[in-house]
N, CA, C and O of each residue as an XYZ file, in Angstrom:
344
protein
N     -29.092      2.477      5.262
C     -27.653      2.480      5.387
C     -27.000      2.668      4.031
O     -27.579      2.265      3.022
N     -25.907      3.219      3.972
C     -24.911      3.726      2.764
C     -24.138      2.322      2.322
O     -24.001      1.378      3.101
N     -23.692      2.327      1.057
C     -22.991      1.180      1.019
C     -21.527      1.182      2.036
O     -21.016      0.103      2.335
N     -20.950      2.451      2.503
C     -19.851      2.663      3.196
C     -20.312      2.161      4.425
O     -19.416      1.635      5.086
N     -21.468      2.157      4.959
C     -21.520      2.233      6.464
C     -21.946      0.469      6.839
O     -22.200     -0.037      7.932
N     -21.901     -0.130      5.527
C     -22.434     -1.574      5.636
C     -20.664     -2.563      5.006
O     -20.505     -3.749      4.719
N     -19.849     -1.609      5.011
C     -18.266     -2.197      4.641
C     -17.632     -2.574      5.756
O     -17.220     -1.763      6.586
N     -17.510     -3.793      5.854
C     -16.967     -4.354      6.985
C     -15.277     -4.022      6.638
O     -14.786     -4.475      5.604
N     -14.250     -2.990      7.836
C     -13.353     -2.712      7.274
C     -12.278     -3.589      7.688
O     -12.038     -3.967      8.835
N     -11.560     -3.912      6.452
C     -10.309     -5.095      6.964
C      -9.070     -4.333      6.365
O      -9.165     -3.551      5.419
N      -7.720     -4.690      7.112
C      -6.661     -4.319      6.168
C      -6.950     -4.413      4.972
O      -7.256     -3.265      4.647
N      -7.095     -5.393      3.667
C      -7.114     -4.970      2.110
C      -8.104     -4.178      1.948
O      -7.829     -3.646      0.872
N      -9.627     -3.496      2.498
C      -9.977     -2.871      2.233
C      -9.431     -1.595      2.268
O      -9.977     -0.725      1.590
N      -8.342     -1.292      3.010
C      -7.875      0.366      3.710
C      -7.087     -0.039      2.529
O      -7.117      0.809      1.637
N      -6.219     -1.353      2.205
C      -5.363     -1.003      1.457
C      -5.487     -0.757     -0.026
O      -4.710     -0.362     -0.895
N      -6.922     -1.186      0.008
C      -7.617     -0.825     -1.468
C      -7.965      0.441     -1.853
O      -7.693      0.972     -2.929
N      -8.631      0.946     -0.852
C      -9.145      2.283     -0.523
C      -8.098      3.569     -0.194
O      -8.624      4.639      0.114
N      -6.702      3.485     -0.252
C      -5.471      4.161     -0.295
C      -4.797      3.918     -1.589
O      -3.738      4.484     -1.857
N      -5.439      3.008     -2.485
C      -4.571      2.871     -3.902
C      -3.921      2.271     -3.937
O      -3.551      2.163     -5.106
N      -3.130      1.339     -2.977
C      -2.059      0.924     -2.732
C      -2.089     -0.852     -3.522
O      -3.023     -1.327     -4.167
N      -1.133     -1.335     -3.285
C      -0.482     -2.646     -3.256
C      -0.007     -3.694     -2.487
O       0.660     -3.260     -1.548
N      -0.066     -4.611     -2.505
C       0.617     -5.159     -0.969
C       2.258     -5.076     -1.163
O       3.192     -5.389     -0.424
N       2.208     -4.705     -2.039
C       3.573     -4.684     -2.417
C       4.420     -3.331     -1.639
O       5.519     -3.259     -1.090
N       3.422     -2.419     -1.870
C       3.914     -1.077     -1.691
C       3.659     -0.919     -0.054
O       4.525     -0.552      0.740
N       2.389     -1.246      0.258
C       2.336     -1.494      2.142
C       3.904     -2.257      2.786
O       4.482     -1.875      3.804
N       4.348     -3.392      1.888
C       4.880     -3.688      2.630
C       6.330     -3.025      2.161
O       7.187     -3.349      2.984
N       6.868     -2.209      1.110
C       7.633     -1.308      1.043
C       7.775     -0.600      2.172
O       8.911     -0.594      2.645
N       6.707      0.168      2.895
C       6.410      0.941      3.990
C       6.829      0.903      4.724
O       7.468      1.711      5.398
N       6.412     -0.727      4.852
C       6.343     -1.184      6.638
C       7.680     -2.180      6.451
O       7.684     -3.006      7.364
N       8.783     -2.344      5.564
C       9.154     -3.080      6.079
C       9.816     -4.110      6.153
O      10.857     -4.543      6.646
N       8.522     -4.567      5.225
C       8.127     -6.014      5.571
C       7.756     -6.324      4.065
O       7.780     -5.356      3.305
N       7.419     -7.548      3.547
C       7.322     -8.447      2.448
C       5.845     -8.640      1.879
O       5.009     -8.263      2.700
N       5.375     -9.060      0.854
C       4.062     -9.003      0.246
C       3.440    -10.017      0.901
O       2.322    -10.048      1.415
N       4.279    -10.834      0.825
C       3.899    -12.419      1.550
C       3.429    -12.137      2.721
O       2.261    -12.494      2.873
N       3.997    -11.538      3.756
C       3.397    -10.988      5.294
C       2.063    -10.307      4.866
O       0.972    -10.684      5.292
N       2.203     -9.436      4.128
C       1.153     -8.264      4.276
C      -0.261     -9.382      3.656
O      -1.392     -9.099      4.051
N      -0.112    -10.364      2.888
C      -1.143    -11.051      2.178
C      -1.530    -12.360      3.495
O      -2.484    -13.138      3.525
N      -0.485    -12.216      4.390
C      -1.168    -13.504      5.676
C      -1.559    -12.613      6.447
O      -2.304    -13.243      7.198
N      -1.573    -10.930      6.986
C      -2.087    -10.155      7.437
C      -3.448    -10.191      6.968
O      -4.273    -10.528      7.817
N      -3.907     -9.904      5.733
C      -5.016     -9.469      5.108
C      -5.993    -11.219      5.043
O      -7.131    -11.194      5.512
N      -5.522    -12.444      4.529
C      -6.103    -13.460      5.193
C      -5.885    -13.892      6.701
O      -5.706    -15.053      7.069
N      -5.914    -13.146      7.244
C      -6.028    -13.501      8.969
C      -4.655    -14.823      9.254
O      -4.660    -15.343     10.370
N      -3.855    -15.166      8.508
C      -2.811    -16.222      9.005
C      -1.987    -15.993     10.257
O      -1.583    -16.792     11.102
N      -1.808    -14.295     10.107
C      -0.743    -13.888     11.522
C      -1.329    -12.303     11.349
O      -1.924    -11.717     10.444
N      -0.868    -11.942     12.634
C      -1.623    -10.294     12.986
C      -0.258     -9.689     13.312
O       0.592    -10.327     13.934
N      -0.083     -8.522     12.905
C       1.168     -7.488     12.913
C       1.247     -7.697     14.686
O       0.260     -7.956     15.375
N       2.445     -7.544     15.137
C       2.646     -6.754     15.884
C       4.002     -5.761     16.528
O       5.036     -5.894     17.182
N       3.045     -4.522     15.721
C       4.146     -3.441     16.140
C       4.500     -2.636     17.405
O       3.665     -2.398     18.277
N       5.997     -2.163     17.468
C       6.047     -1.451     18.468
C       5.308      0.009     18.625
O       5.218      0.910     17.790
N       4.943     -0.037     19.612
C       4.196      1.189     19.884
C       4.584      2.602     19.042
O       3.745      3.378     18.585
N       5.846      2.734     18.956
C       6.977      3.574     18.733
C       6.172      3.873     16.709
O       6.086      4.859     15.976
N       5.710      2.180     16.562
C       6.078      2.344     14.809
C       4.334      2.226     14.550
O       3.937      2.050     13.398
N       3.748      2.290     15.224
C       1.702      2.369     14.831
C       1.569      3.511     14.134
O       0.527      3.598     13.485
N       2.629      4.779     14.059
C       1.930      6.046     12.779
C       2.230      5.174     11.567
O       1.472      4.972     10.618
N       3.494      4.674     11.754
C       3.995      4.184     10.081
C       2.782      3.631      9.846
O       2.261      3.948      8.776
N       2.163      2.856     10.586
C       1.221      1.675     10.093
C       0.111      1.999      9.627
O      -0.365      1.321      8.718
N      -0.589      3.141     10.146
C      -1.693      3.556     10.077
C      -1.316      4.852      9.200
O      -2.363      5.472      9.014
N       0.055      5.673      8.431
C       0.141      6.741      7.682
C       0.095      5.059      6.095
O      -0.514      5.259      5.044
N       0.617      4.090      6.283
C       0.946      3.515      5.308
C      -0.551      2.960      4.849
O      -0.756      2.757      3.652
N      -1.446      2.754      5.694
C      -2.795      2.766      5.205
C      -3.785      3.307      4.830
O      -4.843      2.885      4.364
N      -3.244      4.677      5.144
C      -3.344      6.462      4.958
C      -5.024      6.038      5.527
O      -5.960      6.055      4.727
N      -5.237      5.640      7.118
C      -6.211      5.673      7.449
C      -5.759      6.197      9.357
O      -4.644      6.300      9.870
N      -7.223      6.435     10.005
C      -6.879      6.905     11.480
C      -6.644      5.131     12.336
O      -6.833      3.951     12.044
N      -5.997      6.150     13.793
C      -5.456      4.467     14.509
C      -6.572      4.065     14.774
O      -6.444      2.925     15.222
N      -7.910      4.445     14.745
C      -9.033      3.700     14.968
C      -9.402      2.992     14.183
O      -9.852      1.893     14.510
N      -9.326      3.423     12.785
C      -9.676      2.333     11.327
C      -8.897      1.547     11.464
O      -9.450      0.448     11.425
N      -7.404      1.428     11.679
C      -6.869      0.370     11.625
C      -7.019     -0.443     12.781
O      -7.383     -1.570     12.445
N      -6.875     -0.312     14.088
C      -7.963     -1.631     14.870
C      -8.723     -1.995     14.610
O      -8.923     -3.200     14.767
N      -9.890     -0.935     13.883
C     -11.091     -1.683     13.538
C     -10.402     -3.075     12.915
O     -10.344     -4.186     13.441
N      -9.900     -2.632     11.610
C      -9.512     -3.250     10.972
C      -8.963     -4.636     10.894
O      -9.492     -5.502     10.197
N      -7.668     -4.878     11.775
C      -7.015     -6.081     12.112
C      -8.061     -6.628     12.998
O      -7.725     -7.747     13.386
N      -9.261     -6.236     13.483
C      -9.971     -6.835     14.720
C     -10.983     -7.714     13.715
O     -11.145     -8.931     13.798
N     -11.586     -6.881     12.808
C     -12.347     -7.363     12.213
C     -11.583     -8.786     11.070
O     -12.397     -9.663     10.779
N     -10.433     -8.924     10.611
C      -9.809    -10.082     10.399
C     -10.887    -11.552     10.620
O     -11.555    -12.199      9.813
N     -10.647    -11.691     12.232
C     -11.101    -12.565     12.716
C     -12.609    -13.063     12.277
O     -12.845    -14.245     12.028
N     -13.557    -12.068     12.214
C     -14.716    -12.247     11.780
C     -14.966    -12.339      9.994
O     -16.019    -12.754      9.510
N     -14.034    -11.969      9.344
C     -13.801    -12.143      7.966
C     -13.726    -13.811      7.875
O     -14.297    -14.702      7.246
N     -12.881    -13.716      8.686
C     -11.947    -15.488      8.799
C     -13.159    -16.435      9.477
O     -12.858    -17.628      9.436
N     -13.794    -16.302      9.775
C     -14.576    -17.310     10.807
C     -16.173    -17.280      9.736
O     -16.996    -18.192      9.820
N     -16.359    -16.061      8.776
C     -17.627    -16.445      8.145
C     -17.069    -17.385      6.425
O     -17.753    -17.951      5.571
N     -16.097    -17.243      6.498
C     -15.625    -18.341      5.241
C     -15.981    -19.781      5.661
O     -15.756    -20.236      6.782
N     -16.679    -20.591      4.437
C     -16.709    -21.409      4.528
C     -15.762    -22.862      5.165
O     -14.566    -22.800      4.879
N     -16.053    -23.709      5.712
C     -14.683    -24.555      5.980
C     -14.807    -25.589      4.793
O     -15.794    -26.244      4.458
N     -13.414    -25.557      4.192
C     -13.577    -26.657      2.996
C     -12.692    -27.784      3.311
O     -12.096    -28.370      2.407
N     -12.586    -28.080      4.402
C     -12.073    -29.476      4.991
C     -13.065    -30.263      4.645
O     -12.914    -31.193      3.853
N     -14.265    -29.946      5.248
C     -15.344    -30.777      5.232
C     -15.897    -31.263      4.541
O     -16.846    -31.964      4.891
């Protein structure tokens, strides 16, 4: 396997991999750095109107399939972190 094909893809990776900023994603979309940084740690998941998914996916300059991947994979980002309650 390639190192690409073993990259688990999450929003900050697309948004890394487009050059971007959270700053500038959320120029895009919108929306605030603060959102786009509880997006990318799994705190809350976008949800856009149907109408506005090109913005979302031209602002990640990736296809609408990378970006489901993407927000889907969140969850599994979030669930292999350690718990430091404990």
């Amino acid at each position: 396997m390639t190192q690409e094909e073993k990259q688990v893809v999450t929003p900050a990776w697309l948004r890394k991999r487009a050059g971007k900023t959270q700053r500038r994603i959320a120029v895009e979309l919108g929306t605030t750095e603060s959102v786009v940084s509880k997006w990318e740690r799994g705190v809350v998941i976008p949800h856009p109107a149907l109408v506005d998914i090109p913005q979302y996916y031209k602002a990640y300059d990736c296809s609408v399939e990378e970006l489901i991947e993407a927000f889907c994979n969140i969850n599994l980002v979030v669930a292999d972190r350690p718990n430091l309650e404990n």
